[in-house]
N, C-alpha and C positions, 0 to 999 in steps of 0.2 A: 822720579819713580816710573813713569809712564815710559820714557826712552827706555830702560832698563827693561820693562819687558817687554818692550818692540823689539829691542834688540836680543833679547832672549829668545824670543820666537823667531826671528829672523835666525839665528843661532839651528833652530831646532831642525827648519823648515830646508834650510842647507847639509844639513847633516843629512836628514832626509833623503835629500836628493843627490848624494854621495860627495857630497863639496866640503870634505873635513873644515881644509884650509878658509874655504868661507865663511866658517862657521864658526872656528877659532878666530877669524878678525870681527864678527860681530858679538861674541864675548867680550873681546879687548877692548869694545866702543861703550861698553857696558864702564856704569860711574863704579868707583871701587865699592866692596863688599854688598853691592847691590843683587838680592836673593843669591848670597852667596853659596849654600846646602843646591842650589840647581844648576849652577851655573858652573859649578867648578865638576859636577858629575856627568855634565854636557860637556866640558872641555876634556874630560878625563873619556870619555867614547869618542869625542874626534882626534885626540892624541892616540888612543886605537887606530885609529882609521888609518892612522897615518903611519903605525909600528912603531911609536917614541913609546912605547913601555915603561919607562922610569916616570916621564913626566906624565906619564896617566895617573901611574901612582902616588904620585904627588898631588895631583887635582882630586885621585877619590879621597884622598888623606882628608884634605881640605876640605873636602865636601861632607866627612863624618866627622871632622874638630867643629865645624860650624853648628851642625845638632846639637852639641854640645851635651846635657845629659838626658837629653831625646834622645840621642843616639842607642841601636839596641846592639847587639851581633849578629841579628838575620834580617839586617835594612839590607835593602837590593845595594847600596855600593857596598856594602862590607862584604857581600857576594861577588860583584866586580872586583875586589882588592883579591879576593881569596881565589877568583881563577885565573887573575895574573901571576898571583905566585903559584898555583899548579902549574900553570903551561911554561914558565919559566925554571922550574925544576925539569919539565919534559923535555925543555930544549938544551938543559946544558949537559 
């Protein structure tokens, strides 16, 4: 549990510092479903970073299937999911 969020903050602290890709390899050191609602909403802003659009959206997906029925319609990623699909209706 501790590594998991060393490496979560390690995650954040790269993102931070504009290093998507660093930031997505100290997710991937992260044990499986370990704070999954945070981790996959960090990977889903550094797949941003990087313009992979689909696999953001896959990560904020993940990141509101893990709330499970915490999850509301106005949690900040269901806000990240809903301005990916604006700006990608902009762009086609």
């Amino acid at each position: 549990e501790l590594k998991a969020l060393v490496e979560l903050r390690i995650a954040h602290v790269q993102l931070a510092k504009g290093s998507a890709q660093e930031a997505l390899s100290a997710l991937d050191r992260m044990p499986a479903n370990s704070y999954a609602i945070e981790s996959q909403e960090l990977r889903g802003d550094a797949l941003v970073k990087l313009g992979r659009r689909d696999d953001a959206l896959k990560a904020y997906q993940a990141s509101v299937s893990a709330m499970g029925a915490h999850a509301s319609q106005d949690n900040e990623v269901q806000m990240k999911i809903d301005d990916l699909a604006t700006a990608g209706k902009q762009g086609a």
